[in-house]
mmCIF file as Biopython writes it, N, C-alpha, C and O atoms, coordinates in Angstrom:
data_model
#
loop_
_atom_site.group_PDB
_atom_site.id
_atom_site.type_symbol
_atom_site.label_atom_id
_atom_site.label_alt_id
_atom_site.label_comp_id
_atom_site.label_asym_id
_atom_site.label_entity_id
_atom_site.label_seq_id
_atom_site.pdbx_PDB_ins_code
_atom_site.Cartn_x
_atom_site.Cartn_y
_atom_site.Cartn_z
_atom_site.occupancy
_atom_site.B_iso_or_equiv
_atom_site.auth_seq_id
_atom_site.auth_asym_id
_atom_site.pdbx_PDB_model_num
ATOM 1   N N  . UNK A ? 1  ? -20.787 -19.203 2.764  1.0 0.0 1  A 1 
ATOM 2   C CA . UNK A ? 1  ? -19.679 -19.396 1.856  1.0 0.0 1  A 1 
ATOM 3   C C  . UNK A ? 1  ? -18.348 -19.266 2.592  1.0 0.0 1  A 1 
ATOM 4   O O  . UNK A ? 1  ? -17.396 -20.005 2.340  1.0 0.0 1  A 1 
ATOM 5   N N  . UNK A ? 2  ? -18.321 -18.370 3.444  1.0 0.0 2  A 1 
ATOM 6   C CA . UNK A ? 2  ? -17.019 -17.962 4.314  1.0 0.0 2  A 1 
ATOM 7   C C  . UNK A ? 2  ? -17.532 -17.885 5.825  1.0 0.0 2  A 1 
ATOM 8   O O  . UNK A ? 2  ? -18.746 -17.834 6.025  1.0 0.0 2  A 1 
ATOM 9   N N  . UNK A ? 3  ? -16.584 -17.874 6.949  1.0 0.0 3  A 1 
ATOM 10  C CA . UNK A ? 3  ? -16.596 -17.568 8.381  1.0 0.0 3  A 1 
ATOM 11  C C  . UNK A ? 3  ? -15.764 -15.993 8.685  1.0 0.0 3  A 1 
ATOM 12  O O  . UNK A ? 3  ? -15.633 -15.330 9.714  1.0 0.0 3  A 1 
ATOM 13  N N  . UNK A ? 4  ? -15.455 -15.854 7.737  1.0 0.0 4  A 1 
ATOM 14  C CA . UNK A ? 4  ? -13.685 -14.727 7.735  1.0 0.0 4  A 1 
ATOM 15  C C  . UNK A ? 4  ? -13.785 -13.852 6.310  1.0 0.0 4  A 1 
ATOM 16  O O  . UNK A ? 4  ? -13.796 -14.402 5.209  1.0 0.0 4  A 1 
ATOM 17  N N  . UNK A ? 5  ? -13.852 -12.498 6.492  1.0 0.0 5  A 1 
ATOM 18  C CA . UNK A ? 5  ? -13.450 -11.745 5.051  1.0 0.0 5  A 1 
ATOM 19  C C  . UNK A ? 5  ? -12.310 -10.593 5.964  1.0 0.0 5  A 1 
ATOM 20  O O  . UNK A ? 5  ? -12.565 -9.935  6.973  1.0 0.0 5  A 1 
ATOM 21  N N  . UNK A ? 6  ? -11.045 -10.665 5.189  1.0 0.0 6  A 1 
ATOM 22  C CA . UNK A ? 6  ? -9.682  -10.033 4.905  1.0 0.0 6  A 1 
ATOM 23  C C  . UNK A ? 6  ? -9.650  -9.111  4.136  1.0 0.0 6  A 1 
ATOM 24  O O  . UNK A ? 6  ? -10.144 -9.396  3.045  1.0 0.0 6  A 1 
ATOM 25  N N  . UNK A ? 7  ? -9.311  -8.201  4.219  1.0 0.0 7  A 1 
ATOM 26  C CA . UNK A ? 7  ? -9.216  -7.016  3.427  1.0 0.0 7  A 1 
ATOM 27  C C  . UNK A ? 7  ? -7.955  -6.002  3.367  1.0 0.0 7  A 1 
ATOM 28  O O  . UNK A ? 7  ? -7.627  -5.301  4.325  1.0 0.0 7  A 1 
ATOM 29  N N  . UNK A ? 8  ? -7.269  -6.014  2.079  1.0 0.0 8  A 1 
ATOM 30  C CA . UNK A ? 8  ? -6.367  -5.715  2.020  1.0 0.0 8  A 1 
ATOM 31  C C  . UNK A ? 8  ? -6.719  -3.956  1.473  1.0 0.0 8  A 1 
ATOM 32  O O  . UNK A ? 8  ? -7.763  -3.501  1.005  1.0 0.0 8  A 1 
ATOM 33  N N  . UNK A ? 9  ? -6.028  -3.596  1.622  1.0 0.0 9  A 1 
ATOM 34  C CA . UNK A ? 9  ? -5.631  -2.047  1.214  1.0 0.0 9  A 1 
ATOM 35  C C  . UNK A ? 9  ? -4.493  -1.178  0.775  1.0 0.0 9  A 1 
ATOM 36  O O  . UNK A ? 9  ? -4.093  -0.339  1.582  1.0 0.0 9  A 1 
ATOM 37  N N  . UNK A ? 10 ? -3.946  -1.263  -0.340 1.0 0.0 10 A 1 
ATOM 38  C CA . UNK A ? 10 ? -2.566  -0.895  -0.968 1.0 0.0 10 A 1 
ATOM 39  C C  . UNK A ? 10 ? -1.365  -1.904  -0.657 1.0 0.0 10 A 1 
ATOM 40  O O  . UNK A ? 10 ? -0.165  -1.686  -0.490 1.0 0.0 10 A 1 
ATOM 41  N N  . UNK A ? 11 ? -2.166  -3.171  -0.637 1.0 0.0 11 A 1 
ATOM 42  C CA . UNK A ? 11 ? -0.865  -4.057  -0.497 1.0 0.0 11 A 1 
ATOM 43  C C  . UNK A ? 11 ? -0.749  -4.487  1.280  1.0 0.0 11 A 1 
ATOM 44  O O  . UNK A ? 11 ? 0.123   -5.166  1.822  1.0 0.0 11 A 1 
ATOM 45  N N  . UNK A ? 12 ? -1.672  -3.977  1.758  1.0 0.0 12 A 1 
ATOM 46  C CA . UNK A ? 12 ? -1.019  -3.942  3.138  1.0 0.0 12 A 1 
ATOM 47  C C  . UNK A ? 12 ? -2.524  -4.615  4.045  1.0 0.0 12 A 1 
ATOM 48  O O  . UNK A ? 12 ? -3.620  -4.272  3.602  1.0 0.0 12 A 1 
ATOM 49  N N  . UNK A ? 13 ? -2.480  -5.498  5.216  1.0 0.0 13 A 1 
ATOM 50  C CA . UNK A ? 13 ? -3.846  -6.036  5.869  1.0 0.0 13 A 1 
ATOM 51  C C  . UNK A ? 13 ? -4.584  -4.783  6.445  1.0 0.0 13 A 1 
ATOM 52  O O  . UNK A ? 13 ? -4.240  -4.164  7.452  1.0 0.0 13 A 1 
ATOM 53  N N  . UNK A ? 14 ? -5.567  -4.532  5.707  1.0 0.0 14 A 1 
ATOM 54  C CA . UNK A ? 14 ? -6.475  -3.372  6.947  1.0 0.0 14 A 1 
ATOM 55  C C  . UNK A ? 14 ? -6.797  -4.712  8.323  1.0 0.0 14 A 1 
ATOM 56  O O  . UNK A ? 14 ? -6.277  -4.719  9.439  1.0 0.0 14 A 1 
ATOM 57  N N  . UNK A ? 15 ? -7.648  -5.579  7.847  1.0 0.0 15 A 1 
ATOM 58  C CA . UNK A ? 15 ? -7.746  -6.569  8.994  1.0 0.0 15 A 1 
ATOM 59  C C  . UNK A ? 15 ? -8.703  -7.730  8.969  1.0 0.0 15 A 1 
ATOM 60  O O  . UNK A ? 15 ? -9.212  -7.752  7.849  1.0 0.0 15 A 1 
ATOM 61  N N  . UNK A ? 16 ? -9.052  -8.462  9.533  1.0 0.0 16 A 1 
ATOM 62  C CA . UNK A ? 16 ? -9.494  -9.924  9.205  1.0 0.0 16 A 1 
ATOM 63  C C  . UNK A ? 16 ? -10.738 -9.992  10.410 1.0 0.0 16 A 1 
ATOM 64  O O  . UNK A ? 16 ? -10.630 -10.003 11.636 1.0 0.0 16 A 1 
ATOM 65  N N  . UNK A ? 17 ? -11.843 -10.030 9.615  1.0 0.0 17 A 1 
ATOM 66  C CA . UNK A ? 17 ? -13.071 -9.980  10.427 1.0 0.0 17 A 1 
ATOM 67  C C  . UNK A ? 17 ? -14.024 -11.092 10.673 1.0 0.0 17 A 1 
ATOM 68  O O  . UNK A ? 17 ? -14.347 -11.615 9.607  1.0 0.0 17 A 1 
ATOM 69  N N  . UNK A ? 18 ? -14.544 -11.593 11.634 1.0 0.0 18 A 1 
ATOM 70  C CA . UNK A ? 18 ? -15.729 -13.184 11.128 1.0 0.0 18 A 1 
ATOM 71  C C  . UNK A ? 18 ? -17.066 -12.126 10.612 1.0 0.0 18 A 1 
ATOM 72  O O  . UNK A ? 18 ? -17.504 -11.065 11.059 1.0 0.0 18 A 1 
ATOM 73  N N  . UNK A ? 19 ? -17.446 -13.008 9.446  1.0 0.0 19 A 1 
ATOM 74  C CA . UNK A ? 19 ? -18.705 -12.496 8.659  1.0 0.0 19 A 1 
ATOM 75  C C  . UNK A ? 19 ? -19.903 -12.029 9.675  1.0 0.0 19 A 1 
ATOM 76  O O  . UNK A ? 19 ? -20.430 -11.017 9.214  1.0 0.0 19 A 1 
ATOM 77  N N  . UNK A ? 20 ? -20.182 -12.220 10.250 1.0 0.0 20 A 1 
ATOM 78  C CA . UNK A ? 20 ? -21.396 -12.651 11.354 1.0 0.0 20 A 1 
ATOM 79  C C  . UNK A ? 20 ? -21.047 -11.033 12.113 1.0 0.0 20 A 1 
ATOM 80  O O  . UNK A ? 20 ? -22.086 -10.456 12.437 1.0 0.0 20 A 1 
ATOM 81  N N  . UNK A ? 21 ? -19.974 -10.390 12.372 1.0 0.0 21 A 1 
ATOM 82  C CA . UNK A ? 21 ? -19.438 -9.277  13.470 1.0 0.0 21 A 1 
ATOM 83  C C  . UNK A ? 21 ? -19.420 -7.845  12.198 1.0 0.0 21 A 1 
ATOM 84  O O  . UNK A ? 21 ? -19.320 -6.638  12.419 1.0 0.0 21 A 1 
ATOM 85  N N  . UNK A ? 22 ? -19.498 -8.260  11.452 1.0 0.0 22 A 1 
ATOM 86  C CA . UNK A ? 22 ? -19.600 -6.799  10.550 1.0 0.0 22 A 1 
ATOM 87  C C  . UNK A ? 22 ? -20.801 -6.880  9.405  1.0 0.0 22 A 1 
ATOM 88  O O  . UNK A ? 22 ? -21.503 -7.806  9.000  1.0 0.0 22 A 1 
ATOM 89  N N  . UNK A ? 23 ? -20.690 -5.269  9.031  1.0 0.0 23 A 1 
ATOM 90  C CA . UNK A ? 23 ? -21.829 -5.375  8.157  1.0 0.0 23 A 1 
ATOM 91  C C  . UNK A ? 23 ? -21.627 -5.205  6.567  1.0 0.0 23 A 1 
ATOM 92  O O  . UNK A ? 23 ? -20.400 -5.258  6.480  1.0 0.0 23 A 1 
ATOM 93  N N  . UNK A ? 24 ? -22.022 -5.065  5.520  1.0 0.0 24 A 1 
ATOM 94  C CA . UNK A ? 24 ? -21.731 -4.551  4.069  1.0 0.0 24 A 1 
ATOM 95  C C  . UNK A ? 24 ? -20.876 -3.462  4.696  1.0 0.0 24 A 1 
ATOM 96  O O  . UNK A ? 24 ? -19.670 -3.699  4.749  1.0 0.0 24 A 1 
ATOM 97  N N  . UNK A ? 25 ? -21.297 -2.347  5.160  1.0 0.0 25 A 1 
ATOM 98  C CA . UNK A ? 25 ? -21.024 -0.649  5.451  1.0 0.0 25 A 1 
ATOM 99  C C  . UNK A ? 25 ? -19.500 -0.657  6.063  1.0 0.0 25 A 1 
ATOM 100 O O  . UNK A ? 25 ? -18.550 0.078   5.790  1.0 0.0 25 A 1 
ATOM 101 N N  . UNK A ? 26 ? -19.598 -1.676  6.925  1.0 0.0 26 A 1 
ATOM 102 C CA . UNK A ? 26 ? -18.033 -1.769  7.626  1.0 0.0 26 A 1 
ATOM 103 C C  . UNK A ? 26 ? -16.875 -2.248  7.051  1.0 0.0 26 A 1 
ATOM 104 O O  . UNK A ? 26 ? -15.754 -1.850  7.367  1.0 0.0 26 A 1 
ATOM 105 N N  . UNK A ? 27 ? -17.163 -3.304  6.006  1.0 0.0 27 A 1 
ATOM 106 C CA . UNK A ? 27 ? -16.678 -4.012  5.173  1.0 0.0 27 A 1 
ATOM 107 C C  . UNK A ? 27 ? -16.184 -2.703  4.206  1.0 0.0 27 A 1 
ATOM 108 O O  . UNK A ? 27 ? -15.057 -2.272  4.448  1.0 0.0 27 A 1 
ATOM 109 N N  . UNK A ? 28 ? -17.047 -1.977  3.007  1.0 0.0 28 A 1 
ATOM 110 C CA . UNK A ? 28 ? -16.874 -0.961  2.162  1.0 0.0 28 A 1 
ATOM 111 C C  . UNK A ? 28 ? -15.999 -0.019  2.908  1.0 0.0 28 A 1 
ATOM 112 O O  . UNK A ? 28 ? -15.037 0.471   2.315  1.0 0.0 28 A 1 
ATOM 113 N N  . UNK A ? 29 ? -16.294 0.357   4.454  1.0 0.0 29 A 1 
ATOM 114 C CA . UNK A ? 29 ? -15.451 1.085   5.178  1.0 0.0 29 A 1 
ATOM 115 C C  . UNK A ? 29 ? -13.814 0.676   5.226  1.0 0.0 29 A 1 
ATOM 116 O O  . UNK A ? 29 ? -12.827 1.410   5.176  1.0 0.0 29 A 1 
ATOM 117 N N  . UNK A ? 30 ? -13.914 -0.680  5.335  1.0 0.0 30 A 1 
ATOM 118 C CA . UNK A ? 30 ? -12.389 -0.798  5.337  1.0 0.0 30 A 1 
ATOM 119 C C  . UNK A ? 30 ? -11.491 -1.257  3.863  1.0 0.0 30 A 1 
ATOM 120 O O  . UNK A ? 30 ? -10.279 -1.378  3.689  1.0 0.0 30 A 1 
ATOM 121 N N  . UNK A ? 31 ? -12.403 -1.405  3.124  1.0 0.0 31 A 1 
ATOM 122 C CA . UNK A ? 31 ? -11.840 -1.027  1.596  1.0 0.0 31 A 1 
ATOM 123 C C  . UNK A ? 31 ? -11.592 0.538   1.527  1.0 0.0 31 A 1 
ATOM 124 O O  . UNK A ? 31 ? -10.600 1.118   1.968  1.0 0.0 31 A 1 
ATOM 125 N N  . UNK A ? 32 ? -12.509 1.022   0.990  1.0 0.0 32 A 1 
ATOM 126 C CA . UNK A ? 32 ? -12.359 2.072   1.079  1.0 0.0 32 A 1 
ATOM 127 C C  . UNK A ? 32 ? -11.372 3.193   1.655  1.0 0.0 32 A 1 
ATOM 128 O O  . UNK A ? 32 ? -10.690 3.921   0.934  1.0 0.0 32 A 1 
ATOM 129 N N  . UNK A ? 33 ? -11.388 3.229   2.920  1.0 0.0 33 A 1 
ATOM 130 C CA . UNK A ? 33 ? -11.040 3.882   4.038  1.0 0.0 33 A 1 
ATOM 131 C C  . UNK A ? 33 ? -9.872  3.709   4.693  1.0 0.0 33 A 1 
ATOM 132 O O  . UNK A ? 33 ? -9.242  4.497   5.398  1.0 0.0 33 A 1 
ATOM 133 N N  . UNK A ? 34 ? -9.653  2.591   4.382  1.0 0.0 34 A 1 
ATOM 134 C CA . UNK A ? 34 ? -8.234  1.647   5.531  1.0 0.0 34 A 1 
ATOM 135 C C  . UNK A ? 34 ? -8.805  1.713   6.684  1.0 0.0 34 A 1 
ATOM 136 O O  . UNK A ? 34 ? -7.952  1.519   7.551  1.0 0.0 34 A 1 
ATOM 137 N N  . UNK A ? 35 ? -9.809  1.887   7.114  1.0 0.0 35 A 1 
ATOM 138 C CA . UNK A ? 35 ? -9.807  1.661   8.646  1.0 0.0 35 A 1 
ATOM 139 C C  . UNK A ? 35 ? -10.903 0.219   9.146  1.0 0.0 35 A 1 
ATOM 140 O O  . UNK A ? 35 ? -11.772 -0.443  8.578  1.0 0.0 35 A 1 
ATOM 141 N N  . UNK A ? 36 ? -10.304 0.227   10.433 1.0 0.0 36 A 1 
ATOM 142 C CA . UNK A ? 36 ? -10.896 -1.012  10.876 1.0 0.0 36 A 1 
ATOM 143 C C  . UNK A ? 36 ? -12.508 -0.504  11.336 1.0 0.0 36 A 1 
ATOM 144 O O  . UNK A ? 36 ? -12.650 0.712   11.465 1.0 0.0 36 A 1 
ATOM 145 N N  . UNK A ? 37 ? -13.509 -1.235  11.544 1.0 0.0 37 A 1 
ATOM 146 C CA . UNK A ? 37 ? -14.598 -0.912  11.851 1.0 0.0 37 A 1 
ATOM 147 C C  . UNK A ? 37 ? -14.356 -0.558  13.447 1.0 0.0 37 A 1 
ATOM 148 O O  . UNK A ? 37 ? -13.437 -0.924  14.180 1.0 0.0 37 A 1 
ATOM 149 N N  . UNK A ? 38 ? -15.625 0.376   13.766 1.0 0.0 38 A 1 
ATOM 150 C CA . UNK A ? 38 ? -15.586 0.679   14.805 1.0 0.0 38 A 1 
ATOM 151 C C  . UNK A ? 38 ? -16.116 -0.326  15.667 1.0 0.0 38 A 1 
ATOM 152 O O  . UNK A ? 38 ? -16.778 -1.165  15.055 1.0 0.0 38 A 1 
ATOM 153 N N  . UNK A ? 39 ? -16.030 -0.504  16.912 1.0 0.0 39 A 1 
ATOM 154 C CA . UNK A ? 39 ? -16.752 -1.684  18.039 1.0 0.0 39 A 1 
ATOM 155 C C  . UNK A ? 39 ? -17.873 -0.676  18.668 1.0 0.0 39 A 1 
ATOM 156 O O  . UNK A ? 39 ? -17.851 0.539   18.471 1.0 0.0 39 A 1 
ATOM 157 N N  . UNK A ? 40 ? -19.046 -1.482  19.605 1.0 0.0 40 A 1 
ATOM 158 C CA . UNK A ? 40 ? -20.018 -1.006  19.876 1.0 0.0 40 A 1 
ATOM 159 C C  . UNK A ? 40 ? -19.805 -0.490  21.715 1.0 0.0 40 A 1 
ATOM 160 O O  . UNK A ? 40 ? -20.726 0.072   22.309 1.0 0.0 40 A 1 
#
C-alpha cells in the first residue's frame, strides 16, 4: 500500500521511515514515545 510511513508527534515530525526497515513495535515506538527507532 505504501514504501514510507511518517509519523508525527504533537504536531511536530518524529521521522519518515521505508516500510520494509521497521517493525509494528518501532512504528508504536515512535508514536508513542517520540523517538526514532533504534538501528542495529
Amino acid at each position: 500500500l505504501c514504501d514510507r510511513v511518517s509519523v508525527m508527534k504533537n504536531g511536530k515530525l518524529v521521522g519518515t521511515e521505508r516500510v520494509e526497515d521497521v517493525t509494528d513495535d518501532d512504528i508504536l515506538g515512535m508514536i508513542i514515545l517520540g523517538k526514532q527507532p533504534e538501528r542495529a
